[in-house]
N, C-alpha and C positions, 0 to 999 in steps of 0.2 A: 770178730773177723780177723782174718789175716793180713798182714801184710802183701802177701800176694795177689790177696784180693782188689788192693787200691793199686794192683799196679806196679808194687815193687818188688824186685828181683829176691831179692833176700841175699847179693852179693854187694860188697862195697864198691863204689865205683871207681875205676881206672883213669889214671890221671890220661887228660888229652884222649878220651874214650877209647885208649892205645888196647882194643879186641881185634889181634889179629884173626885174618878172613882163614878158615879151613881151604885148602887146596880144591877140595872137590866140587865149592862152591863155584869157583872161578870156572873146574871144569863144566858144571854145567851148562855156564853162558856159552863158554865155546864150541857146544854141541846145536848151540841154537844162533848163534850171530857169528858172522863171516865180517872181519873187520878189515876196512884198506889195507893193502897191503902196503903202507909205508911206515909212520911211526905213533904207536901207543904211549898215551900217558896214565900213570897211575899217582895220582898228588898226593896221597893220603897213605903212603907206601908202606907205614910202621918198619915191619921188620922182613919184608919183602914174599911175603907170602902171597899175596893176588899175582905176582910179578911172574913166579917163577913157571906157571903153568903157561902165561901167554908168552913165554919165551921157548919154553917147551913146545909149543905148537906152530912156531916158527915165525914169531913179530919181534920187529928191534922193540922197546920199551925203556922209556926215560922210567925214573921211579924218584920222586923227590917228596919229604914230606917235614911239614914244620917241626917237627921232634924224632929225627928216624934212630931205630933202632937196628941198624944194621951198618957197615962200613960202606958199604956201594950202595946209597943212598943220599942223595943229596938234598943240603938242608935248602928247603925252601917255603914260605908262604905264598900257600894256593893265590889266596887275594890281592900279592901283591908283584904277580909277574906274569907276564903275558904266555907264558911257556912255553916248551920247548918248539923252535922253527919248525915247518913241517909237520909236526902233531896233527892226526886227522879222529884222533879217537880220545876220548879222555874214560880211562874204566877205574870203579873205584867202590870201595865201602867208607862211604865219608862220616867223619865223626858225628854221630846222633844228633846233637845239640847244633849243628852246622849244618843240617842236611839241605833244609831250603834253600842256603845260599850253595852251598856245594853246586847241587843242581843248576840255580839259577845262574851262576858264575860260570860252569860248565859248557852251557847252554851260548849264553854269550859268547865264550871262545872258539867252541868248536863247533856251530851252526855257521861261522862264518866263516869257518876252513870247509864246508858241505861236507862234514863228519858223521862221527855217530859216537854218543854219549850212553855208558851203561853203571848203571850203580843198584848197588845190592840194599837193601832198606827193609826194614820188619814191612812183610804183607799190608798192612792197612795203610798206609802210608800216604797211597794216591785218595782215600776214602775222603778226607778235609774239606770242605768248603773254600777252604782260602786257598790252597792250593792246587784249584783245580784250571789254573793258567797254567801250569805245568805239565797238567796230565787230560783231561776231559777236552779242553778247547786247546792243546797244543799241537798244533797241525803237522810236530813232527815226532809226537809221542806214537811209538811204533809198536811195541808188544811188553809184555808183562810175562815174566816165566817165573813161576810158582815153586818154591823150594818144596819137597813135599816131604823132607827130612830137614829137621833143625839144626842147625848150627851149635858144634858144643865152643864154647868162647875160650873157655878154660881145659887145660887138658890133664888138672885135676880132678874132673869135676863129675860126682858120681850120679848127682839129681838131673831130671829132664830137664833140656829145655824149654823153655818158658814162652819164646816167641817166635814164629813164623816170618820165614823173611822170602821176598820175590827180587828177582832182577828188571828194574826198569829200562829200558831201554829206549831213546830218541834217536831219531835216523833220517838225516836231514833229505834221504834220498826218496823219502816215504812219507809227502805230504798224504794225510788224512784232511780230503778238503770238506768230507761229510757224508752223513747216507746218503741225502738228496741228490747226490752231484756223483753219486755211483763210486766213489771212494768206499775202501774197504774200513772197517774199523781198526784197533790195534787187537792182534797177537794175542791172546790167552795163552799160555800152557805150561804144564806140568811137568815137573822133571825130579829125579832127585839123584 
């Protein structure tokens, strides 16, 4: 068997899971989520590539992340500040290994500003058992939009990609109270 088989990449891994997001990624969410129009956060900012498209489409955006790779980026730890005043959005491709609490931390800030939370995550993601406080019974998990082109990480990089990634999105504006109760479920769809 292969390595690829149990799962692994066959690429060494990046300190601080520092994979900056492709442009086009970002554009997709913006083709499917309409965000307040006052102030975006992006924590996980690397080298300001998710940034540049939601600035391009007309949002102020803070862009702060605990190791940035970029000069207009400021150094900050996601967990350990309440961010930026006004923030009604927090958008992000959070590091792998942090995703749960990315979310969960997210979730907490910006459900209590009546925002909306959007983060890019490989496809199966919401699939977990133990994570399905996040997404299955999350009464503000609003839609799922399905990359249907993969992400190249590296832009050396002549092999396929390996992994399927989707935009989660929670939207405090869009309690899912249940089918019984005539609430719709969350959003499916397709984009690339």
């Amino acid at each position: 068997m292969t390595s690829s088989m149990y799962g692994e990449s066959g690429y060494l891994r990046v300190d601080d899971d520092a994979y900056f997001t492709p442009e086009w990624c970002t554009e997709v969410l913006l083709r499917h989520v309409t965000f307040p129009m006052s102030l975006l956060w992006e924590p996980a900012a690397g080298d300001g590539a998710m940034v540049r498209p939601l600035v391009r489409a007309g949002y102020s955006v803070v862009a702060t992340d605990i190791n940035p790779r970029a000069d207009d980026i400021t150094t900050e730890d996601f967990f350990e500040t309440p961010g930026p005043e006004g923030a009604t959005a927090i958008v992000t491709n959070p590091p792998y290994t942090l995703a749960k609490n990315f979310i969960g931390r997210a979730l907490d800030l910006i459900m209590a500003r009546h925002g909306i939370v959007a983060m890019l995550l490989r496809n199966e993601y919401d699939c977990a058992a133990g994570r399905q406080h996040l997404f299955g019974r999350n009464p503000f998990y609003a839609q799922k939009i399905v990359l249907t082109k993969r992400p190249r990480w590296f832009t050396d990089d002549r092999a396929s990609p390996r992994h399927n990634f989707a935009w989660y999105v929670w939207d405090h504006s869009y309690p899912q109270l249940g089918i019984s109760s005539g609430a719709s479920a969350p959003a499916l769809k397709y984009d690339q």
